[in-house]
TIDRENSE-948522 format. One record per residue (C-alpha): residue number from 1; residue in three letters; x, y, z. Coordinates in steps of 0.2 Angstrom, whole numbers, plus 5000, padded with zeros to 4 digits. Each point is the difference from the previous one (the first is absolute). Layout:
BEGIN
[site NUM,'ALA',[X,Y,Z]];
...
//
This chain:
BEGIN
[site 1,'UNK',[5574,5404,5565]];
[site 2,'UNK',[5018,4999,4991]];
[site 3,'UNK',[4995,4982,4996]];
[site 4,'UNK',[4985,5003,4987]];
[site 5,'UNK',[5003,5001,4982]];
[site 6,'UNK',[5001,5014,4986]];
[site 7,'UNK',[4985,5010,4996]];
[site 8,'UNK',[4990,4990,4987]];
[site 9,'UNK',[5009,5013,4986]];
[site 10,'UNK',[5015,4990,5002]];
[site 11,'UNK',[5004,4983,4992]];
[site 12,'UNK',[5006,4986,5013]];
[site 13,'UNK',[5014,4988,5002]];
[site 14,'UNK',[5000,4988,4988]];
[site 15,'UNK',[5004,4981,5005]];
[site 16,'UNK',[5011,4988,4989]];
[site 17,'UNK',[4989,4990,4988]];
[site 18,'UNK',[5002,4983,5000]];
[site 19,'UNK',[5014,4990,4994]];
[site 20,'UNK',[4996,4978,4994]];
[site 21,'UNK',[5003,4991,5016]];
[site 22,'UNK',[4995,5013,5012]];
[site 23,'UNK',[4991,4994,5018]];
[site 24,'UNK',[4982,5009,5001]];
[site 25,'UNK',[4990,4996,5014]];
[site 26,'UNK',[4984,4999,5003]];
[site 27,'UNK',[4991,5007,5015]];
[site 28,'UNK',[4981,5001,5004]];
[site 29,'UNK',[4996,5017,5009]];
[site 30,'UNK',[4981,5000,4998]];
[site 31,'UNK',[4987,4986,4997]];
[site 32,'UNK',[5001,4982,4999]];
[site 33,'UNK',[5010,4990,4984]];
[site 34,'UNK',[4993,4984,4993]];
[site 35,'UNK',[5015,4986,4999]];
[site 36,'UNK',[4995,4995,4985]];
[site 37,'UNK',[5002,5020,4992]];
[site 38,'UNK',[5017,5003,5010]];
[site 39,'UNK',[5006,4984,4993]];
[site 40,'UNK',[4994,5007,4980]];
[site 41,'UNK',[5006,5014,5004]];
[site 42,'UNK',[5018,4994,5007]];
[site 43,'UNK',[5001,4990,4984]];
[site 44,'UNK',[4998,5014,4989]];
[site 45,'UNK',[5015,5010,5008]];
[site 46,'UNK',[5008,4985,4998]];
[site 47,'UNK',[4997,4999,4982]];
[site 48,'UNK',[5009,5020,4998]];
[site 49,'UNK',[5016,4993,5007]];
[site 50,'UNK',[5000,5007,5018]];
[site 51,'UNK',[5000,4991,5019]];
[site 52,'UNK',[4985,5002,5006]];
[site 53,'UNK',[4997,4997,5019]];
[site 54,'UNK',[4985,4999,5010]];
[site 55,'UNK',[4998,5010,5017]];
[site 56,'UNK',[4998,4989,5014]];
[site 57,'UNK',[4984,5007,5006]];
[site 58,'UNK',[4994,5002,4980]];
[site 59,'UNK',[4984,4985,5004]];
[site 60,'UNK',[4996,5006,5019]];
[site 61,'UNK',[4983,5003,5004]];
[site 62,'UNK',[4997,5012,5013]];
[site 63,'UNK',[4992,4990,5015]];
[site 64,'UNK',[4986,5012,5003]];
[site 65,'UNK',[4998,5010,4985]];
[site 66,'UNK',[4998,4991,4985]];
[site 67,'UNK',[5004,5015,4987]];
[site 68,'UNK',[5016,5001,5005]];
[site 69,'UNK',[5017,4990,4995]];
[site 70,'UNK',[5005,4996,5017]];
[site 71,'UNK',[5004,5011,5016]];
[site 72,'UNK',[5004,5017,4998]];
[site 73,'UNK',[5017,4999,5007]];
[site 74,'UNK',[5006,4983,4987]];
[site 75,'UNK',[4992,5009,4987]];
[site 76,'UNK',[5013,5015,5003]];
[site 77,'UNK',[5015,4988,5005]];
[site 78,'UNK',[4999,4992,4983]];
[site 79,'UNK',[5000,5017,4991]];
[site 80,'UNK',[5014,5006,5011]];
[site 81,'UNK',[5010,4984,5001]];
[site 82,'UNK',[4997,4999,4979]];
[site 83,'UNK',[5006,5017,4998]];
[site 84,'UNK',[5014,5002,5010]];
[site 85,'UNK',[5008,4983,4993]];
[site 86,'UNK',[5014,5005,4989]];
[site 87,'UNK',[4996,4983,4989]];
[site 88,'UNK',[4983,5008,4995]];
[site 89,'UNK',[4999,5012,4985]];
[site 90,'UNK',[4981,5003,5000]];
[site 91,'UNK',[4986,4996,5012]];
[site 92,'UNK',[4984,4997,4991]];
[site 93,'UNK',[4985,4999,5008]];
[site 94,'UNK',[4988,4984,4999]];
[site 95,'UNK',[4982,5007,4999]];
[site 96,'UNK',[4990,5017,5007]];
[site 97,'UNK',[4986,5000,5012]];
[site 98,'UNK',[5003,5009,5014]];
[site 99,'UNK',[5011,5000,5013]];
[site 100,'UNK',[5016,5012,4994]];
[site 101,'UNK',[4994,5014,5012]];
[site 102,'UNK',[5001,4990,5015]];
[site 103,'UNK',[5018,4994,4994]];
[site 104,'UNK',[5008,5017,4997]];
[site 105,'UNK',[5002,5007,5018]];
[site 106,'UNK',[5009,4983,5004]];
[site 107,'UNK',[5014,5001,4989]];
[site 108,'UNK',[5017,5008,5004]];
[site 109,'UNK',[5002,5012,4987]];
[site 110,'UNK',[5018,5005,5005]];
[site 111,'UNK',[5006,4983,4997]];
[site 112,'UNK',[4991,4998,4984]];
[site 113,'UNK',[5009,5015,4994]];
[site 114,'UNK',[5013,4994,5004]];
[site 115,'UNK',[5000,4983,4991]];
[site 116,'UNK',[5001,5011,4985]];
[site 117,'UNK',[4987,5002,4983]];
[site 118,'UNK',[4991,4985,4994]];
[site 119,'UNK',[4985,4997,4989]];
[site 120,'UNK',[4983,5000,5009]];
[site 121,'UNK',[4985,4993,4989]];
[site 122,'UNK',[4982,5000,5004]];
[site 123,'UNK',[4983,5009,4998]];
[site 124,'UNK',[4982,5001,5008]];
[site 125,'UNK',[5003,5000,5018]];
[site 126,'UNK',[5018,5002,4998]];
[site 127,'UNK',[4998,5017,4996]];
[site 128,'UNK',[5002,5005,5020]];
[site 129,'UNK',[5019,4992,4996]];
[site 130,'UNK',[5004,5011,4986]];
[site 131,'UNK',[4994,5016,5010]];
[site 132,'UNK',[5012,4994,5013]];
[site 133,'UNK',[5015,4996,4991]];
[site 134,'UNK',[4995,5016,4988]];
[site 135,'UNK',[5001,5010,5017]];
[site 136,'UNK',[5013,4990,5012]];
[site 137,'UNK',[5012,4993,4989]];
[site 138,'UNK',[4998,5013,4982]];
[site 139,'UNK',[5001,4985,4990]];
[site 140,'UNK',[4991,4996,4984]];
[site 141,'UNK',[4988,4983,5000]];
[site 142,'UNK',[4992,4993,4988]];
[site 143,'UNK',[4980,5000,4998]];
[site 144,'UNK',[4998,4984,4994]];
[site 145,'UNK',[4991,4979,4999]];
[site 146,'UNK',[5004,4992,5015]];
[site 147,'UNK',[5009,4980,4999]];
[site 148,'UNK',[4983,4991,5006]];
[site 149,'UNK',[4988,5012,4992]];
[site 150,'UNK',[4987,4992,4990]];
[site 151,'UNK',[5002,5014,4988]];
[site 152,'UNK',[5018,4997,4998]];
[site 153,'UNK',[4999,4982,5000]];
[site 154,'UNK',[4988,4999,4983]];
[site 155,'UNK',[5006,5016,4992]];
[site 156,'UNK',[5014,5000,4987]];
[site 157,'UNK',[5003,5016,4998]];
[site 158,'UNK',[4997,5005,5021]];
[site 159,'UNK',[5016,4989,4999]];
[site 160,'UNK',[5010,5008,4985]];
[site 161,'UNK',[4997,5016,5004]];
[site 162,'UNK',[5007,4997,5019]];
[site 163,'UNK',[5015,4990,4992]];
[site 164,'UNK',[5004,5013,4989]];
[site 165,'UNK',[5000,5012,5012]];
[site 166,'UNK',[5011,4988,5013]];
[site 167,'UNK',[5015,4995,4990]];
[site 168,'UNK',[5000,5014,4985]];
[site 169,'UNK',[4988,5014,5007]];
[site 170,'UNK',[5008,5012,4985]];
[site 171,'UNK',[4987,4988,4988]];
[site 172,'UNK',[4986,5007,5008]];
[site 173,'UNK',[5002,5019,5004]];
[site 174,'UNK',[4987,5002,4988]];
[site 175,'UNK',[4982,4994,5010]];
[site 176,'UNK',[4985,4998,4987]];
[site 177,'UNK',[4983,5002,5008]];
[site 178,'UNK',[4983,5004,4988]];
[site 179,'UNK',[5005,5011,4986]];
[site 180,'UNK',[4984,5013,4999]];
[site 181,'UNK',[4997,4997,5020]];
[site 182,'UNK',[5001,5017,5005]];
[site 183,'UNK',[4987,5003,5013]];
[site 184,'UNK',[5008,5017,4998]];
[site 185,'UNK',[5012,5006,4988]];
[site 186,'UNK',[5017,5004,4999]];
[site 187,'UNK',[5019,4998,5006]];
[site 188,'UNK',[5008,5002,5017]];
[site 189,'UNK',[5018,4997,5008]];
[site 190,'UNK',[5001,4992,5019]];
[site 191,'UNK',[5009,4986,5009]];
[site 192,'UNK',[4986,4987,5001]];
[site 193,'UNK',[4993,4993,5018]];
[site 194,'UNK',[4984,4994,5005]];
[site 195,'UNK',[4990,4984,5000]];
[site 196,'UNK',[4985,4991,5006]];
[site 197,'UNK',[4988,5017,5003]];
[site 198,'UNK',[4991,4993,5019]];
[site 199,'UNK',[5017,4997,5006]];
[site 200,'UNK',[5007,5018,4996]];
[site 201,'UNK',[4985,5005,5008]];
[site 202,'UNK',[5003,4988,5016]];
[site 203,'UNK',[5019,5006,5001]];
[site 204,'UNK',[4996,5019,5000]];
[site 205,'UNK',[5005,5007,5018]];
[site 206,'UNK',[5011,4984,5002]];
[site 207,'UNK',[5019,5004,5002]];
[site 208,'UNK',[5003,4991,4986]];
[site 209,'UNK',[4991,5009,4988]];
[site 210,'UNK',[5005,5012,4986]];
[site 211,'UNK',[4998,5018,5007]];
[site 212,'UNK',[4990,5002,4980]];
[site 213,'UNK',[5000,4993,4983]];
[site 214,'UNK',[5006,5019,4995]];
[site 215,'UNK',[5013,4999,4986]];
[site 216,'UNK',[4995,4982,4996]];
[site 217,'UNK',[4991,4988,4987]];
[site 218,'UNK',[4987,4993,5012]];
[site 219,'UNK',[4993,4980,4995]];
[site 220,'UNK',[4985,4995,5005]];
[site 221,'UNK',[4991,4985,5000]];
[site 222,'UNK',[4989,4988,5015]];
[site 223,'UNK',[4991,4984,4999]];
[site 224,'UNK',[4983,4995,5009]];
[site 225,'UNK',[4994,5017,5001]];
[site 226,'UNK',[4986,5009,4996]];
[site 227,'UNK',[4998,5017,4993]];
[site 228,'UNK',[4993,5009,5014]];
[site 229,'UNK',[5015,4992,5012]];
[site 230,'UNK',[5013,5006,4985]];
[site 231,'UNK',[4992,5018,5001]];
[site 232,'UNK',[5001,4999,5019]];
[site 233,'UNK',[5019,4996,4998]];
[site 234,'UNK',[5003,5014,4987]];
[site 235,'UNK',[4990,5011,5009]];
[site 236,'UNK',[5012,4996,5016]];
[site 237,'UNK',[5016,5003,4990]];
[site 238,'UNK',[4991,5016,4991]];
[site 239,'UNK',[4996,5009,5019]];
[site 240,'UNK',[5016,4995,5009]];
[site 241,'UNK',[5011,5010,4985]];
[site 242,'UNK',[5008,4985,4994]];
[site 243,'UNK',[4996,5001,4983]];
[site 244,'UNK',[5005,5018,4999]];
[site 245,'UNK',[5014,5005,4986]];
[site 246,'UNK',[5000,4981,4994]];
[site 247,'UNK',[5005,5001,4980]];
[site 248,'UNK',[4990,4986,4991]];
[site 249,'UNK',[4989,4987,5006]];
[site 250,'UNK',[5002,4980,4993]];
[site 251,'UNK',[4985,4990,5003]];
[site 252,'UNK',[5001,4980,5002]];
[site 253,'UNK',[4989,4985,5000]];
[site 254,'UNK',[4983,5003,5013]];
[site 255,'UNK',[4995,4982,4999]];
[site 256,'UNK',[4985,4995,5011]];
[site 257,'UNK',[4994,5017,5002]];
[site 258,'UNK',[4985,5001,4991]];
[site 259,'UNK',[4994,5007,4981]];
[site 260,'UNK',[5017,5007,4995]];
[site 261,'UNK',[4990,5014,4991]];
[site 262,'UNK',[4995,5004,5019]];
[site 263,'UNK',[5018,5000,5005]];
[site 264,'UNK',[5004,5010,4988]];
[site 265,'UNK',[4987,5014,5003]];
[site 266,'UNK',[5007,5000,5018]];
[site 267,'UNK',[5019,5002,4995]];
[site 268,'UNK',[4996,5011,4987]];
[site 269,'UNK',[4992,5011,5014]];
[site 270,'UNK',[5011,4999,5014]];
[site 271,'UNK',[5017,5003,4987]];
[site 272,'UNK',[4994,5010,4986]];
[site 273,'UNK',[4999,5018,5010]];
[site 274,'UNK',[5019,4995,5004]];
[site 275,'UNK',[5003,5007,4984]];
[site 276,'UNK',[5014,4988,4995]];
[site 277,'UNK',[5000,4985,4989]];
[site 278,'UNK',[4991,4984,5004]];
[site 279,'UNK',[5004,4984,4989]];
[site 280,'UNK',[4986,4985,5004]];
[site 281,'UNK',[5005,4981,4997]];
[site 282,'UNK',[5016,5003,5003]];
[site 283,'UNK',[5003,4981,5001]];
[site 284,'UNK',[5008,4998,5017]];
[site 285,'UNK',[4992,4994,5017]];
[site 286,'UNK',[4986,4985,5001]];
[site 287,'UNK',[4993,4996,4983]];
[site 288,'UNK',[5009,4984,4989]];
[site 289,'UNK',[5018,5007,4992]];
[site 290,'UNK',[5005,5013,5012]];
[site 291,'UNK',[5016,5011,4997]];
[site 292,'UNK',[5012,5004,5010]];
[site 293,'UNK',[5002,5017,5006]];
[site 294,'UNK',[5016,5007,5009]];
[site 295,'UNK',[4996,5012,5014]];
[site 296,'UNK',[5013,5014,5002]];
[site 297,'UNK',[5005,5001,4985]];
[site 298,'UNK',[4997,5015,4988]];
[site 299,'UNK',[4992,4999,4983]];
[site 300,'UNK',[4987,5009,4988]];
[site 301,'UNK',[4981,4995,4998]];
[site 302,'UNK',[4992,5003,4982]];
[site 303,'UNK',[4983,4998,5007]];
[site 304,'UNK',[4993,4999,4982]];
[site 305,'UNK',[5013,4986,4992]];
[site 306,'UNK',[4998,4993,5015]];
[site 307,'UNK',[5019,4999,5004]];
[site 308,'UNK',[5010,5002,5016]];
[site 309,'UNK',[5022,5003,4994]];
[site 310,'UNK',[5011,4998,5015]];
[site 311,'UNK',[5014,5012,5001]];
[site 312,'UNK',[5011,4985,5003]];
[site 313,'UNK',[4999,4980,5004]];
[site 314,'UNK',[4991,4996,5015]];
[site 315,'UNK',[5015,4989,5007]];
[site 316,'UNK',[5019,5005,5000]];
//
């Protein structure tokens, strides 16, 4: 298809960063948002000097399922509508769950690309959107809190770091996770994708999916699952081939899913034969104070600082 994306060894288009004033809306692709946490969350945005706007279907409840932010076809429209609006400088996603996979054959992809690059922003669920605008539109998005996330709510530095990277994303070309974290040592070069490990695993086979993490620095991290269920998602990407030729392996929060020493034995399993380096508590993904990591964009890990240098700023 002429309409997918570089192969993983090549950075992505980088959007504009924000500028003070700038309209951001925000849209609810997957599960159900909490008034009270939109409204924190709106105030916040507020607070950094930008305009932010709420979807019209953000507080929806789907009439049937009860996991899900509304119908599937509103859900899409208010990504679409959002994204395609020439006001709108960033789109940030309200909260995970689930729900993104059933958005993404919904949306016109021709018209978003044409609506020009702009700032995506989620995590969790939201991993099936930055597949598919890695894939559809080549466009780097950010891995990041989410506007009515508890996590981002209560967290200063969830909310610095998102800031930095937002309005002056040369400040923060230099990620710090756990200096000594190396689950296996060493330094690697690679454009970095990935995200929350049972959705990779879901999206393989999709047409949205990457064709591999080959050439990339692949981050990993899930919530809720346990360490058999991790190994069964590892084990999926490991047979399908998609983890052959990836460079270095950043490993997130695994919050809720048992004994992290259990965890560990199971990732150290399934990615230690890769050969390639793996840094642990990377500090992105689910636990308090997540970073923000920009997907597409090429950088170094020093698995034993515990370090990850972007080639350049996440946003233009």
């Amino acid at each position: 298809m002429t309409d997918r994306a570089p192969h993983p060894q090549a950075p992505l288009r980088r959007p504009p960063r924000l500028a003070p004033g700038a309209r951001v809306a925000v849209v609810a692709p997957s599960g159900p948002v909490p008034e009270e946490r939109l409204e924190a969350g709106l105030d916040v945005l507020r607070g950094w000097d930008l305009d932010p706007v709420a979807a019209p279907h953000v507080l929806d409840r789907h009439p049937r399922f009860p996991y899900l932010a509304g119908t599937d076809a509103d859900r899409a429209a208010d990504l679409q509508r959002a994204w395609c609006d020439p006001s709108v400088a960033a789109v940030l996603c309200a909260r995970g769950g689930y729900g993104a996979q059933r958005v993404v054959d919904l949306l016109d992809w021709e018209a978003m690309r044409a609506a020009g690059p702009k700032v995506l922003v989620g995590f969790s669920d939201v991993t099936a959107l930055h597949e598919a605008f890695a894939t559809r539109l080549g466009l780097v998005t950010l891995h990041g809190p989410m506007a009515a996330g508890v996590d981002f709510l209560k967290n200063a530095r969830a909310q610095d770091h998102l800031r930095a990277t937002l309005f002056a994303p040369e400040t923060a070309q230099v990620i710090a996770g756990t200096p000594g974290g190396a689950l296996v040592p060493g330094r690697a070069r690679g454009v970095l994708l990935g995200g929350c490990l049972s959705l990779l695993s879901a999206d393989l086979g999709t047409p949205y999916a990457r064709p591999s993490a080959r050439g990339g620095l692949l981050c990993l991290e899930d919530v809720g699952e346990q360490p058999y269920r991790l190994d069964r998602s590892l084990t999926q990407l490991l047979r399908a081939g998609w983890l052959d030729g990836v460079r270095g392996v950043l490993l997130g929060s695994w919050e809720e899913c048992g004994p992290y020493e259990r965890v560990r034995d199971v990732l150290a399993d399934r990615l230690g034969p890769l050969g390639v380096p793996v840094a642990e508590e990377f500090g992105f993904g689910h636990g308090a104070g997540a970073l923000t990591v920009p997907f597409g964009v090429a950088a170094e890990l020093d698995a034993d600082a515990g370090t990850l240098t972007l080639d350049e700023p996440a946003l233009l």
